[in-house]
Residue frames as a rotation matrix with the C-alpha (Angstrom) as fourth column:
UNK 1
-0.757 -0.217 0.616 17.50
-0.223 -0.801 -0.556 -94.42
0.614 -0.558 0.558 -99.44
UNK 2
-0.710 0.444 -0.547 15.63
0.701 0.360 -0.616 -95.25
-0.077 -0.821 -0.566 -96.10
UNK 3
0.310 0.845 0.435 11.82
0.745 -0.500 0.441 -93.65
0.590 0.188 -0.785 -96.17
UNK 4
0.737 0.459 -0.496 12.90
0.667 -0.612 0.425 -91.24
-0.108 -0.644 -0.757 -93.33
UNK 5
-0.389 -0.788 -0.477 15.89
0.387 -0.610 0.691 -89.27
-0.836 0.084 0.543 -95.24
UNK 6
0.853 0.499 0.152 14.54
0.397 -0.433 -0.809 -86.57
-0.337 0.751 -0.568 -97.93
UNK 7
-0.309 -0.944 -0.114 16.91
0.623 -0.291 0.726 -84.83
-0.718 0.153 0.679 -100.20
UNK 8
0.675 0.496 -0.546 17.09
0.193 -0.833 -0.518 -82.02
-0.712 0.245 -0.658 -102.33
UNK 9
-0.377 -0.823 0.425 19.10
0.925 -0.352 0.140 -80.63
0.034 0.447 0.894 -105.77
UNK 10
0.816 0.397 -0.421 20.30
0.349 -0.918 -0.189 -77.18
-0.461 0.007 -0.887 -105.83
UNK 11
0.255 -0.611 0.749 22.55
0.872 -0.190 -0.451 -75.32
0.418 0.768 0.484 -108.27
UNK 12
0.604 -0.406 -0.685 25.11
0.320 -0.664 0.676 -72.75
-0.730 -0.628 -0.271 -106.40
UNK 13
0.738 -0.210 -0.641 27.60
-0.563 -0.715 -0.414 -70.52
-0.371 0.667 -0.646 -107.91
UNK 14
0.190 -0.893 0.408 29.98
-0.946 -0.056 0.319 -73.16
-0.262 -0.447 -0.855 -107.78
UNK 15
-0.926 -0.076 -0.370 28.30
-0.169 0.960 0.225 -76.26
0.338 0.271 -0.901 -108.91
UNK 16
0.244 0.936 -0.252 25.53
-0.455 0.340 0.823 -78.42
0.856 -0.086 0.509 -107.90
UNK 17
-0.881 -0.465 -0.085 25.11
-0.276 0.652 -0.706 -80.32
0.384 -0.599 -0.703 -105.12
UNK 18
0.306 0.640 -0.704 22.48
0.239 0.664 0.708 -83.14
0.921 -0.385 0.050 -103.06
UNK 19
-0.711 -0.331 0.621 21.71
-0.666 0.032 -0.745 -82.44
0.227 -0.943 -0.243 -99.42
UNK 20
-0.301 -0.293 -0.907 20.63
0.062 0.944 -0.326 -85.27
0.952 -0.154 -0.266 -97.78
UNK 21
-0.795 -0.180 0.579 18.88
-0.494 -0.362 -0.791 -84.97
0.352 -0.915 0.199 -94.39
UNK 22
-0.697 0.651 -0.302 16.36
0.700 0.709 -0.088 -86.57
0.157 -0.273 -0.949 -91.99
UNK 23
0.450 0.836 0.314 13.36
0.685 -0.549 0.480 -84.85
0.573 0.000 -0.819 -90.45
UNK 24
0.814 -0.233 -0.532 16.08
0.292 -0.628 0.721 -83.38
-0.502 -0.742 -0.444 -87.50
UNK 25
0.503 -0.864 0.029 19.36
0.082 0.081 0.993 -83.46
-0.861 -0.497 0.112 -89.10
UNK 26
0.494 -0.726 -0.478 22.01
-0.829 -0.559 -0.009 -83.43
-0.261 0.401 -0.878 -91.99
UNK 27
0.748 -0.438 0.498 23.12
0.265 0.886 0.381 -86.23
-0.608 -0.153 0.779 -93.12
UNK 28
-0.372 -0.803 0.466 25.20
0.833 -0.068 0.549 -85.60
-0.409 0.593 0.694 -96.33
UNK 29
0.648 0.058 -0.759 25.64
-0.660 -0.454 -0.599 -82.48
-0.379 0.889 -0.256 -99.15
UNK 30
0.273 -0.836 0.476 26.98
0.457 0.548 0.700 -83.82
-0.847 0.027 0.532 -102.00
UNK 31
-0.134 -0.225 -0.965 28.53
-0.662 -0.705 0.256 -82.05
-0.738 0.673 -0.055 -105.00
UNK 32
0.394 0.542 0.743 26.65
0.625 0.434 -0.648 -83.60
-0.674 0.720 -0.168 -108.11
UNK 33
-0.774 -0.601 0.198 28.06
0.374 -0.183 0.909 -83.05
-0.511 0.778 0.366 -112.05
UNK 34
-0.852 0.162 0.498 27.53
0.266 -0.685 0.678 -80.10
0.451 0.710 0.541 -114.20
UNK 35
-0.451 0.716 0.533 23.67
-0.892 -0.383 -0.241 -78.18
0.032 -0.584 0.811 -113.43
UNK 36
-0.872 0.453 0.184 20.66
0.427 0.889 -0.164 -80.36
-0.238 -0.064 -0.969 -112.03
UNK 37
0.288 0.903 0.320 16.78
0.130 -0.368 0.921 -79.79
0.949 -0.224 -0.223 -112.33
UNK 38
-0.805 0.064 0.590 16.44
-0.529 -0.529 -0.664 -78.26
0.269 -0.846 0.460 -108.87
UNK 39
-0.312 0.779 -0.544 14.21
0.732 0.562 0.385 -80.30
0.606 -0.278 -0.745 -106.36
UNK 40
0.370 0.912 0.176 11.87
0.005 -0.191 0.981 -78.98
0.929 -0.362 -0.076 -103.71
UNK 41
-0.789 -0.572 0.226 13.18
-0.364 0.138 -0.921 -78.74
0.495 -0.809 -0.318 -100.06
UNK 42
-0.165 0.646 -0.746 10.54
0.339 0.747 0.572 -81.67
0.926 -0.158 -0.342 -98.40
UNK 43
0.298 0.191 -0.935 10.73
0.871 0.346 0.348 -80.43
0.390 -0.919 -0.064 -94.94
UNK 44
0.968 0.247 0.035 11.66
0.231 -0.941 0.247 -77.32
0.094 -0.231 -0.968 -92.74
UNK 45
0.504 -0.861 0.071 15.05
0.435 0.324 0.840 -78.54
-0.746 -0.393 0.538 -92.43
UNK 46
-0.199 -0.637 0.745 15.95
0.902 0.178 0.393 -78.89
-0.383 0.750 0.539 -96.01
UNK 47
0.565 0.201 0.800 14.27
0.547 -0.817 -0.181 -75.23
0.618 0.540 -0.572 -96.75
UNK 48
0.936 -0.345 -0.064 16.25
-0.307 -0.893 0.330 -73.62
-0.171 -0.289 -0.942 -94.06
UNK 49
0.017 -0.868 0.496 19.39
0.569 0.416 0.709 -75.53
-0.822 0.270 0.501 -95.40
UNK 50
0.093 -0.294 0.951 18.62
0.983 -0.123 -0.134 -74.48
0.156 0.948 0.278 -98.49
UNK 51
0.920 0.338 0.198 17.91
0.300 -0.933 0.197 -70.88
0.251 -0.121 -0.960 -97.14
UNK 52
0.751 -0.659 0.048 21.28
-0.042 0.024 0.999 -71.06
-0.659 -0.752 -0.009 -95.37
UNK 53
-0.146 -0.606 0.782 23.36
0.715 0.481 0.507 -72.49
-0.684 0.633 0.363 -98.17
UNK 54
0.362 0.132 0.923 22.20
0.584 -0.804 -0.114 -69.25
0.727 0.580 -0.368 -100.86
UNK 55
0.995 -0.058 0.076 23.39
-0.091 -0.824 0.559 -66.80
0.030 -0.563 -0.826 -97.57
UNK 56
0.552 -0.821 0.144 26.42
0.300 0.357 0.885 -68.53
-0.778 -0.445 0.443 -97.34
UNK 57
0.347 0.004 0.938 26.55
0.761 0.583 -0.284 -68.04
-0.547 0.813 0.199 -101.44
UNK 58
0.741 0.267 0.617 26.15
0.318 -0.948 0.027 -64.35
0.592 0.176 -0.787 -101.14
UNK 59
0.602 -0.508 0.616 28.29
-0.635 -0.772 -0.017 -63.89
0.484 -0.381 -0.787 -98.27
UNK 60
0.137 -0.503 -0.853 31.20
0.352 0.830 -0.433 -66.26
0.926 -0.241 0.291 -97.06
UNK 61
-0.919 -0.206 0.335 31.19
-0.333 -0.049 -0.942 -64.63
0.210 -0.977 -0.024 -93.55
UNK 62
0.276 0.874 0.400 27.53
-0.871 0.052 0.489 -65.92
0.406 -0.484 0.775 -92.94
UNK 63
-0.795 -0.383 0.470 27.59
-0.592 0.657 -0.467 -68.97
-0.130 -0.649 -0.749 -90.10
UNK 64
-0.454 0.775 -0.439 25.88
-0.282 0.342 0.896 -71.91
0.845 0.531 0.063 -90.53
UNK 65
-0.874 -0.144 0.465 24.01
-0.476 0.055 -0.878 -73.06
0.101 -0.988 -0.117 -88.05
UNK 66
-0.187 0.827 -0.530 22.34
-0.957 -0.031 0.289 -76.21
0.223 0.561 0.797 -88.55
UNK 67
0.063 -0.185 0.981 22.03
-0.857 0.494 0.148 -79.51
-0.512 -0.850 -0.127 -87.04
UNK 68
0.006 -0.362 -0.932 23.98
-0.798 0.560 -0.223 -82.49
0.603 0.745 -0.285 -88.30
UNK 69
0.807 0.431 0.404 24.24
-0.568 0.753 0.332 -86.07
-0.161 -0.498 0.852 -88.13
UNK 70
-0.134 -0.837 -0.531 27.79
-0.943 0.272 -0.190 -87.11
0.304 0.476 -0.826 -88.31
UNK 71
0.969 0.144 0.202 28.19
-0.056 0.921 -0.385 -91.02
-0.242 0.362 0.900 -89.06
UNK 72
0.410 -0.879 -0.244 32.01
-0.240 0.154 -0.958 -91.82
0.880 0.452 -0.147 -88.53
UNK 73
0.048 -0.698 -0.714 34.91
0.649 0.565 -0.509 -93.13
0.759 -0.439 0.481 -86.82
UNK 74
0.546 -0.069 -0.835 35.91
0.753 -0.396 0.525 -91.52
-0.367 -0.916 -0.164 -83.21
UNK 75
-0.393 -0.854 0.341 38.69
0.738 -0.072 0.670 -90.52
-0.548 0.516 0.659 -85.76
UNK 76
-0.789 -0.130 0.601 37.01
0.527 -0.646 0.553 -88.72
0.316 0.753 0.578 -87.88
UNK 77
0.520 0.711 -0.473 34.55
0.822 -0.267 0.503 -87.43
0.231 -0.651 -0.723 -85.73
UNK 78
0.549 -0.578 -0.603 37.62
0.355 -0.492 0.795 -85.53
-0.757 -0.651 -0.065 -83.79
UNK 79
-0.690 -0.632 0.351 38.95
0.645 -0.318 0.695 -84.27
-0.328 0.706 0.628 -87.57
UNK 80
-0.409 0.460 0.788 35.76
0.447 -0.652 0.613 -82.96
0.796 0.602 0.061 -88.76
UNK 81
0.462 0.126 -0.878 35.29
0.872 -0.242 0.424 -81.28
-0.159 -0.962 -0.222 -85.00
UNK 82
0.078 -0.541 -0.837 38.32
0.272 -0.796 0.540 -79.31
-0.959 -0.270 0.085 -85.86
UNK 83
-0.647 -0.125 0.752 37.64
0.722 0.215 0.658 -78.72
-0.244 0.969 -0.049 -89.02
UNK 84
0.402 0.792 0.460 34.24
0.613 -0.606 0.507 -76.85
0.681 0.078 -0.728 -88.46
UNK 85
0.605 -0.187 -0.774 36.42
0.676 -0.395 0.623 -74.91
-0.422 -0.900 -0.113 -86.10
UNK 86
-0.368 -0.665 0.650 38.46
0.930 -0.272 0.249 -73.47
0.011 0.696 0.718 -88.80
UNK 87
-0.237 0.438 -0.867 37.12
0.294 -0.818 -0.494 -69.80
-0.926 -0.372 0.066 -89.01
UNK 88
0.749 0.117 0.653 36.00
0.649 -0.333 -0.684 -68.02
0.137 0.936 -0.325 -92.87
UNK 89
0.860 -0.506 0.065 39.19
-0.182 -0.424 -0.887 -66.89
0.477 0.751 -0.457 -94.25
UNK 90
0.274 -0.806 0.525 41.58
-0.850 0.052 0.524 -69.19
-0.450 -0.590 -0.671 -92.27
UNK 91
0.737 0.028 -0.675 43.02
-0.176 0.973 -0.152 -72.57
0.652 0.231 0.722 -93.28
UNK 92
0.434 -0.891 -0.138 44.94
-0.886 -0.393 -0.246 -74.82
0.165 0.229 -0.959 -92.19
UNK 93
-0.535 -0.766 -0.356 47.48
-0.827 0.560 0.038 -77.75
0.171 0.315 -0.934 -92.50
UNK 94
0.555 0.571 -0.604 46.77
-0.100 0.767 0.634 -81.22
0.826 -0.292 0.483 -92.74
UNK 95
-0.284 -0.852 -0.441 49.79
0.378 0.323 -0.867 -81.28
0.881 -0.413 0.230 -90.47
UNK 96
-0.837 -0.204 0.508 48.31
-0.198 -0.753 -0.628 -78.69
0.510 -0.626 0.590 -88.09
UNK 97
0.357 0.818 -0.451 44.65
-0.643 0.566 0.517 -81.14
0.678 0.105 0.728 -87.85
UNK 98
0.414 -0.180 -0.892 46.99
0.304 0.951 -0.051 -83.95
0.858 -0.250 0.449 -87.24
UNK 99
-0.503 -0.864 0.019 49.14
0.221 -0.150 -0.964 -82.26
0.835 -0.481 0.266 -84.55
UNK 100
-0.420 0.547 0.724 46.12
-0.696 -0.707 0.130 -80.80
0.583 -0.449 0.677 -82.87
UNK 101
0.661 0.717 -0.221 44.02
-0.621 0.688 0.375 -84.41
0.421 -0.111 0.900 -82.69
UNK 102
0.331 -0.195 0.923 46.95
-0.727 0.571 0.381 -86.50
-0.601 -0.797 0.047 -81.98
UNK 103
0.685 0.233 0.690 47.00
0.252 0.813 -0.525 -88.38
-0.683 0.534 0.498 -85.25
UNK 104
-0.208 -0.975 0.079 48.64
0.352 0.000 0.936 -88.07
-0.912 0.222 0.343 -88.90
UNK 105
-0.458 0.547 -0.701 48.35
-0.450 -0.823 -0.348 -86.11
-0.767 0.156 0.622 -91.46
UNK 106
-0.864 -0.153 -0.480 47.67
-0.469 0.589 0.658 -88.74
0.182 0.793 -0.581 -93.68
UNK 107
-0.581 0.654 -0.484 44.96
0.773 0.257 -0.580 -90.12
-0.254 -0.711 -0.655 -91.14
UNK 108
-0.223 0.492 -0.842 43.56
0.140 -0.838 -0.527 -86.35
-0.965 -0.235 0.118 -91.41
UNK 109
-0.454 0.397 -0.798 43.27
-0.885 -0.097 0.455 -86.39
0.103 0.913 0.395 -95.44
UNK 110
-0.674 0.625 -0.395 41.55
0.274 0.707 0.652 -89.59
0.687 0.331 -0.647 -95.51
UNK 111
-0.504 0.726 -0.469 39.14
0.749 0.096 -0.656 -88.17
-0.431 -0.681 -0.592 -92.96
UNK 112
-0.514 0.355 -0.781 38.68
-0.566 -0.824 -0.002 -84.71
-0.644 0.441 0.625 -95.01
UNK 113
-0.823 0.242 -0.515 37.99
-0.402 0.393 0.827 -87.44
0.402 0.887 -0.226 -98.03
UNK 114
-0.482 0.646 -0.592 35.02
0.404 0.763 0.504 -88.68
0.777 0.003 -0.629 -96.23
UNK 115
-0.976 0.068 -0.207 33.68
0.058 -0.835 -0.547 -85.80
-0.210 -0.546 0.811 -94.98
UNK 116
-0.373 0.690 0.621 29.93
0.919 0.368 0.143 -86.41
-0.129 0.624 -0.771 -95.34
UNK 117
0.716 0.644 -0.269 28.83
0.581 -0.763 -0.282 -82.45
-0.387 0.046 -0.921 -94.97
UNK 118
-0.519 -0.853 0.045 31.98
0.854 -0.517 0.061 -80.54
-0.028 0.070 0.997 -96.94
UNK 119
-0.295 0.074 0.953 30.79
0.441 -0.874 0.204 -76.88
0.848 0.480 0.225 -96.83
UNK 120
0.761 0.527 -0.378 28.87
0.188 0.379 0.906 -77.34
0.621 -0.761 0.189 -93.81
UNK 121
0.629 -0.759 0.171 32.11
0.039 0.249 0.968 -78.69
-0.777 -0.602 0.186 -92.15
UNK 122
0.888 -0.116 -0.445 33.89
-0.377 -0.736 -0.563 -76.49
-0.262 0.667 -0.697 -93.99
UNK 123
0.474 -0.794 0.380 37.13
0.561 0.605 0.565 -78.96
-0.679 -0.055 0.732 -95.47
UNK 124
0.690 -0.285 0.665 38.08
0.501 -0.475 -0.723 -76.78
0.522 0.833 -0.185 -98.42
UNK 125
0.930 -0.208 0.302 39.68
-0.326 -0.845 0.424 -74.99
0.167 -0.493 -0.854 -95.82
UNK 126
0.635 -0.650 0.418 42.46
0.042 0.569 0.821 -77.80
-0.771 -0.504 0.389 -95.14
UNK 127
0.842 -0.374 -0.388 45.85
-0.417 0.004 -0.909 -77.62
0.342 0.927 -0.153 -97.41
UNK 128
0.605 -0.746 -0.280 48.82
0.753 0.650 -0.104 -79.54
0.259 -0.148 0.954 -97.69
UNK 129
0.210 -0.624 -0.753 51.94
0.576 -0.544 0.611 -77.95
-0.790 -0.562 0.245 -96.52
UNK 130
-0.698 -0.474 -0.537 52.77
-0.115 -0.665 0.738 -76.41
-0.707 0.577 0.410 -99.98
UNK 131
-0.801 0.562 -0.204 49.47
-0.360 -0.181 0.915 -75.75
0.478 0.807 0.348 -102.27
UNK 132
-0.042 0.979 0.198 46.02
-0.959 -0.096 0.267 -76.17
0.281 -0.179 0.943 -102.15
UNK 133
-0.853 -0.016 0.522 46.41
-0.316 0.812 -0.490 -80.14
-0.416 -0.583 -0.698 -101.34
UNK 134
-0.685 0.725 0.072 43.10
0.557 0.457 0.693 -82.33
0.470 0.515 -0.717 -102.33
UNK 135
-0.580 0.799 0.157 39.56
-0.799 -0.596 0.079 -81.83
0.157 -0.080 0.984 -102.20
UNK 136
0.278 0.721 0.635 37.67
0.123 0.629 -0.767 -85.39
-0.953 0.291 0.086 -102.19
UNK 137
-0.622 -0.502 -0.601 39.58
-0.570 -0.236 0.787 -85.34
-0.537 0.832 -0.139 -105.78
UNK 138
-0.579 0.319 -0.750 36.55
-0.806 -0.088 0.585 -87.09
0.121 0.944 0.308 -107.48
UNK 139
-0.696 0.678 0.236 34.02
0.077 0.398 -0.914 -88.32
-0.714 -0.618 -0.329 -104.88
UNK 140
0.155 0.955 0.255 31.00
0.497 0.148 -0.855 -89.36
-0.854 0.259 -0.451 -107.22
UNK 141
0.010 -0.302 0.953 32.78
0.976 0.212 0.057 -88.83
-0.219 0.929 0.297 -110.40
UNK 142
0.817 0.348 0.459 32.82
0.408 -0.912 -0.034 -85.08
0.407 0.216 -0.888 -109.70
UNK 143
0.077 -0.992 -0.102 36.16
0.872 0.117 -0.475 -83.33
0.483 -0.052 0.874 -109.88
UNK 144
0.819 0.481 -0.311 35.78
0.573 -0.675 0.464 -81.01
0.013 -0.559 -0.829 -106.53
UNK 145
-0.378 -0.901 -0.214 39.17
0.846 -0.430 0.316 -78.92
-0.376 -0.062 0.924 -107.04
UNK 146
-0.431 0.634 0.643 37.30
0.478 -0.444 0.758 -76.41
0.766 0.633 -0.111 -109.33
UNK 147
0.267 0.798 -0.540 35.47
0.551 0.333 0.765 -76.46
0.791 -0.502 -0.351 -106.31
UNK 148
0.307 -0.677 -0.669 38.00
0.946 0.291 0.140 -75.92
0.100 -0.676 0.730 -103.64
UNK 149
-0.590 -0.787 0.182 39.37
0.802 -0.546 0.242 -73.26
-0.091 0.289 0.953 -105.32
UNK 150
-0.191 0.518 0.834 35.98
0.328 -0.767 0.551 -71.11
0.925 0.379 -0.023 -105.80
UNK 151
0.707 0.296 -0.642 34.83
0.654 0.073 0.753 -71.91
0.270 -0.952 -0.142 -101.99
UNK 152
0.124 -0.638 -0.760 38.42
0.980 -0.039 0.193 -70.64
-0.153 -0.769 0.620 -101.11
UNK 153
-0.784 -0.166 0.598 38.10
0.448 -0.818 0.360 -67.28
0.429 0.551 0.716 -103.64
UNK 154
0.267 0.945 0.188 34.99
0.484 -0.300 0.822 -66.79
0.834 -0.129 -0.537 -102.00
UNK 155
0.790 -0.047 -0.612 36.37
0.545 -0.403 0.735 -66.52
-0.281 -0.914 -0.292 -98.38
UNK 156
0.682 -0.725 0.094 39.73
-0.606 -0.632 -0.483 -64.27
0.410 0.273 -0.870 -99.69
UNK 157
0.729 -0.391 0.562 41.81
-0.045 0.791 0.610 -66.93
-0.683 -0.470 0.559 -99.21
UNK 158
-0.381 -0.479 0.790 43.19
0.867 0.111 0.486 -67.31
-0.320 0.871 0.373 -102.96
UNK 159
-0.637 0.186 -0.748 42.68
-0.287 -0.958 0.006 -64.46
-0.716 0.218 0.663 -105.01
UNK 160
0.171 0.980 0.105 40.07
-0.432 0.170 -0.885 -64.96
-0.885 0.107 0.453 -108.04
UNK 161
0.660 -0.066 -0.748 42.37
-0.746 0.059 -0.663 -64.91
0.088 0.996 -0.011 -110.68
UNK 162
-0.654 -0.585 -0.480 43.70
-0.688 0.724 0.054 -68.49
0.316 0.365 -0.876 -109.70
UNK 163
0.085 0.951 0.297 40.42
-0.570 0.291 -0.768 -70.03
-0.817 -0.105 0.567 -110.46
């Protein structure tokens, strides 16, 4: 890791997870297996991330509103655009991504998979045409359905009792 990115662990209701960020910006969260020791937040960034990321924990209508550093294709740039555009307690299609951007939905799940900020930029939110569709099915050996599926109970999307 380059001297000028700091990172943090923090344990949510949902899981762990590594954010990842310079001195301005966001770079990555990632969702890390089973609990962690909890780190420090190095900087003002990572403490109002973290500050941001417990509000969000408590209340799925809270907005983030934090500055990122996205690191991708024009392509996926213009997926995870409309992605963070998704409102709390909306989803939708990969088809309806692809149809918007121009592209396919196939094109649009391999951008969701390589989503470097998922909550943030808020992919859980995308589903296939019939069911819940992937998650990053096991980015860093960590199986984010589980995942998917609380994030979406959180916003009243799914109900709780298909957790």
């Amino acid at each position: 890791m380059a001297t000028d990115v700091l990172s943090m662990k923090m344990n949510l209701p949902f899981g762990a997870i590594e954010v990842i960020a310079s001195e301005n910006a966001l770079v990555r969260l990632d969702f890390l297996s089973g609990q962690v020791v909890e780190t420090a937040p190095a900087n003002a960034l990572l403490r109002e991330t973290q500050q941001q990321l417990f509000a969000y924990a408590q209340n799925a209508k809270f907005q983030f509103d934090l500055p990122l550093r996205l690191d991708g294709t024009v392509h996926q740039l213009k997926v995870w655009h409309a992605i963070a555009d998704i409102p709390v307690g909306a989803t939708r299609r990969y088809l309806d991504i692809a149809q918007q951007i121009q592209s396919s939905p196939r094109a649009v799940g391999g951008a969701c998979g390589r989503n470097p900020l998922p909550i943030v930029i808020p992919c859980h939110r995308i589903v296939a045409a019939h069911g819940l569709g992937g998650f990053n099915a096991n980015r860093n050996g960590v199986d984010w359905m589980p995942i998917k599926r609380w994030l979406l109970a959180h916003e009243g999307i799914i109900s709780k009792s298909e957790l």
